[in-house]
PATORLO-65518 format. One line per 2 residues: number of its first residue (from 1); their letters; for each residue x, y, z of N, C-alpha, C. Coordinates in Angstrom, 2 decimals. Atoms other than C-alpha are relative to their C-alpha. Layout:
<pts>
NUM) A) X Y Z X Y Z X Y Z ~ ...
</pts>
This chain:
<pts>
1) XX) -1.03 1.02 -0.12 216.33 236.28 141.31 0.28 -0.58 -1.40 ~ -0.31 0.11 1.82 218.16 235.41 138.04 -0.09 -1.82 0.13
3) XX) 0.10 1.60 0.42 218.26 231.56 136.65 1.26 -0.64 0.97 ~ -1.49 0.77 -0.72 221.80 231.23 137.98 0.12 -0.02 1.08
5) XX) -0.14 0.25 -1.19 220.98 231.85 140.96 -0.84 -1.05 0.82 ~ 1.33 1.06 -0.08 217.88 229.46 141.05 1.18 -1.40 0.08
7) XX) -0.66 1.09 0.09 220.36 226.93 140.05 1.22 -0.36 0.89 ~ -0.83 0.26 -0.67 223.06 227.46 142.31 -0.42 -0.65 1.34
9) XX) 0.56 0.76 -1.33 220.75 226.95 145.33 -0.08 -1.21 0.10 ~ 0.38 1.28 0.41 219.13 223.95 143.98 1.42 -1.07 -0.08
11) XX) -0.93 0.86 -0.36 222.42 222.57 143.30 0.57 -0.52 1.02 ~ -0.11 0.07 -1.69 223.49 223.24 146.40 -0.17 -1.03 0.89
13) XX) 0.83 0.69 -0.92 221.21 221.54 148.41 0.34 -1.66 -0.72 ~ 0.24 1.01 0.54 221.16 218.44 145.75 0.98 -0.64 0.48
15) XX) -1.59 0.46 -0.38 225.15 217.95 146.43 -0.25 -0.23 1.36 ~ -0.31 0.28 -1.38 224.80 218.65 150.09 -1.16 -0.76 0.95
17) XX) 1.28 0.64 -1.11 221.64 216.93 151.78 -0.35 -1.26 -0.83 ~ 0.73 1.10 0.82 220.79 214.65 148.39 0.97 -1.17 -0.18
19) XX) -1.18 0.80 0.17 223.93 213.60 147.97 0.44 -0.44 -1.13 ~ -0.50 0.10 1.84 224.23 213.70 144.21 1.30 0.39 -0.19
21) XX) -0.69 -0.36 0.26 226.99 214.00 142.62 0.06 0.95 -1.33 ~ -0.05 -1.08 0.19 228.19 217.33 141.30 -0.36 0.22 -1.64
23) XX) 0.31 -0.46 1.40 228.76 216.18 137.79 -1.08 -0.61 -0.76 ~ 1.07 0.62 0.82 225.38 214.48 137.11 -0.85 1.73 -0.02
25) XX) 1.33 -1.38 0.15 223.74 218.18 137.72 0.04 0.73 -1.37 ~ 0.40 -0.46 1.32 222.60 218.81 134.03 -1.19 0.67 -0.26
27) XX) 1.40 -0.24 0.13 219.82 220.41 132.83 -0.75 -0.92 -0.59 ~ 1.03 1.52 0.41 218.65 217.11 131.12 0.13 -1.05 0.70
29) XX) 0.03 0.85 -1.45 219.43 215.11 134.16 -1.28 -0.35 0.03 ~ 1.12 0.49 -0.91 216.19 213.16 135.05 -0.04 -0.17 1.62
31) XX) -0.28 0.16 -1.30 215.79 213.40 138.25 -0.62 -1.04 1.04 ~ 0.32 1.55 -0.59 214.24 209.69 139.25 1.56 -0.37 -0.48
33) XX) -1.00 0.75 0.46 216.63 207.92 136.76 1.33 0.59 0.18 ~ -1.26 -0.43 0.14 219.71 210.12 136.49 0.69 0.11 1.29
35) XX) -0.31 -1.16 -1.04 219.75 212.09 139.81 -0.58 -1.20 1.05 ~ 0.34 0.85 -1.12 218.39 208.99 141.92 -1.33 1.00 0.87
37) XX) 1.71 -0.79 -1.15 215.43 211.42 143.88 -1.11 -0.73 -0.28 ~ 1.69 0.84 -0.30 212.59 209.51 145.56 -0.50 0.54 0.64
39) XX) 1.33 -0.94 -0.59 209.78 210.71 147.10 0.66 0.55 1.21 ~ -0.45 -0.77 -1.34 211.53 211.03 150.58 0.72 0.73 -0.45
41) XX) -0.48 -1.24 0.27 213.82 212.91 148.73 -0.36 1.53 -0.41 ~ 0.55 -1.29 1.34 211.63 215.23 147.00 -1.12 0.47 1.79
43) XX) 0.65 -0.90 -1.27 209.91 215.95 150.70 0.93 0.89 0.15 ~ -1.03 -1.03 -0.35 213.39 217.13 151.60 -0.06 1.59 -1.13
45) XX) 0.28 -0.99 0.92 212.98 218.99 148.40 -1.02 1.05 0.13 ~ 1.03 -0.77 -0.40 209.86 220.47 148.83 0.29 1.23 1.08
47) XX) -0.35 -1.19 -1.03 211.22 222.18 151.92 0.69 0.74 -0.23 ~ -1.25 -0.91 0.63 214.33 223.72 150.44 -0.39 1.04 -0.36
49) XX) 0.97 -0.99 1.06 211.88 225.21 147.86 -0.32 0.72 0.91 ~ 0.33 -1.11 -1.14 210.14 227.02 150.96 0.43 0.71 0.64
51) XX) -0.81 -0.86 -0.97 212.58 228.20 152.64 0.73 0.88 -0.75 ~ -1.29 -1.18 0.69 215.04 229.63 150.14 -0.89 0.89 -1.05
53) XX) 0.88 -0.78 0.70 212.10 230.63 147.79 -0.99 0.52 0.12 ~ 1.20 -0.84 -0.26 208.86 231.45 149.19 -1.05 -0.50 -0.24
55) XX) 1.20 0.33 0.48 206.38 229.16 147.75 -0.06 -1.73 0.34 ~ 0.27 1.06 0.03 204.96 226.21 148.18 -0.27 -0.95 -1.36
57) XX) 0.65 0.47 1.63 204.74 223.18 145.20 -0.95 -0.25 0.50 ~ 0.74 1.17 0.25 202.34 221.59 144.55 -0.61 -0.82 -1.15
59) XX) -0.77 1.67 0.38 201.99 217.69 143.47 -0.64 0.33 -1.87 ~ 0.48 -0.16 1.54 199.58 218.81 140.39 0.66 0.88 -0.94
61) XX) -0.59 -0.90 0.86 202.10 221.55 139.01 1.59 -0.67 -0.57 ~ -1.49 0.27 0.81 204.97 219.04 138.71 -0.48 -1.22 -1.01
63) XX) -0.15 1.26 1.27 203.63 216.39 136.68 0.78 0.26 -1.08 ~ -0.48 -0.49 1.31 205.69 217.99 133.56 1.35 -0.03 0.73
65) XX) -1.40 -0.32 -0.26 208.59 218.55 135.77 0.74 -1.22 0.04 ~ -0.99 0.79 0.03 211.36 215.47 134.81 1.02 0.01 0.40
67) XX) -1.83 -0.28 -0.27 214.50 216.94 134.44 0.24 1.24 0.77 ~ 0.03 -0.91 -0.95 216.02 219.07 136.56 0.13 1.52 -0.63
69) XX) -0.06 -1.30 0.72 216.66 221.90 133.64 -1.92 0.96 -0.18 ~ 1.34 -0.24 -0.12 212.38 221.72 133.83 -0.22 0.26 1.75
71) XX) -0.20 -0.30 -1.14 213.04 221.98 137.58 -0.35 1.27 0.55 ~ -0.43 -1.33 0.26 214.67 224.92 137.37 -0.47 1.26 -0.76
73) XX) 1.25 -0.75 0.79 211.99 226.69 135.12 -1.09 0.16 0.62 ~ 1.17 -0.16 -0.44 209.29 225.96 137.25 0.16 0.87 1.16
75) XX) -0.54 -1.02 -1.65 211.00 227.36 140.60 0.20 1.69 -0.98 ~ -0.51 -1.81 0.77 211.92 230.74 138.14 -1.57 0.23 -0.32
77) XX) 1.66 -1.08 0.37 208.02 231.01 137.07 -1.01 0.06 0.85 ~ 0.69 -0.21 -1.39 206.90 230.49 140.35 0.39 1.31 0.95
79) XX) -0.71 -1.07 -0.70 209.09 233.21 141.74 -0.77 1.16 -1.12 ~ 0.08 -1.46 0.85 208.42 235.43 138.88 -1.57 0.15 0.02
81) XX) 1.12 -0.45 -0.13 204.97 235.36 139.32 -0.61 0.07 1.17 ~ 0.97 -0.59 -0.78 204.74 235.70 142.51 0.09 1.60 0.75
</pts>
């Protein structure tokens, strides 16, 4: 699965269930401050991840993850390695 397609999902979902708007989706977007996502959001999140990708997070592999362009890196090296 290429990057762009990592990102289209993710967007996806962010626009349609998170309710972000389209043109905050940056790759340096924070995604507390910028992108508004709180924890209940990031459950919803969590599931997305499972379903459209295959893996489960977990809470100790995102401490690094901020922005959503670091997001989007971690879902691509999770896929690619698994």
């Amino acid at each position: 699965m290429t990057r762009e397609t990592i990102e289209e999902i993710v967007n996806k979902f962010l626009i349609e269930e998170i309710e972000v708007d389209a043109e905050k989706l940056t790759s340096d977007a924070n995604l507390k401050t910028d992108l508004g996502i709180d924890s209940l959001d990031f459950v919803d999140i969590v599931v997305i991840v499972e379903r459209n990708f295959g893996f489960k997070i977990k809470a100790e592999e995102m401490t690094d993850v901020r922005t959503l362009g670091n997001f989007y890196g971690y879902i691509e090296s999770k896929i690619g390695n698994g």
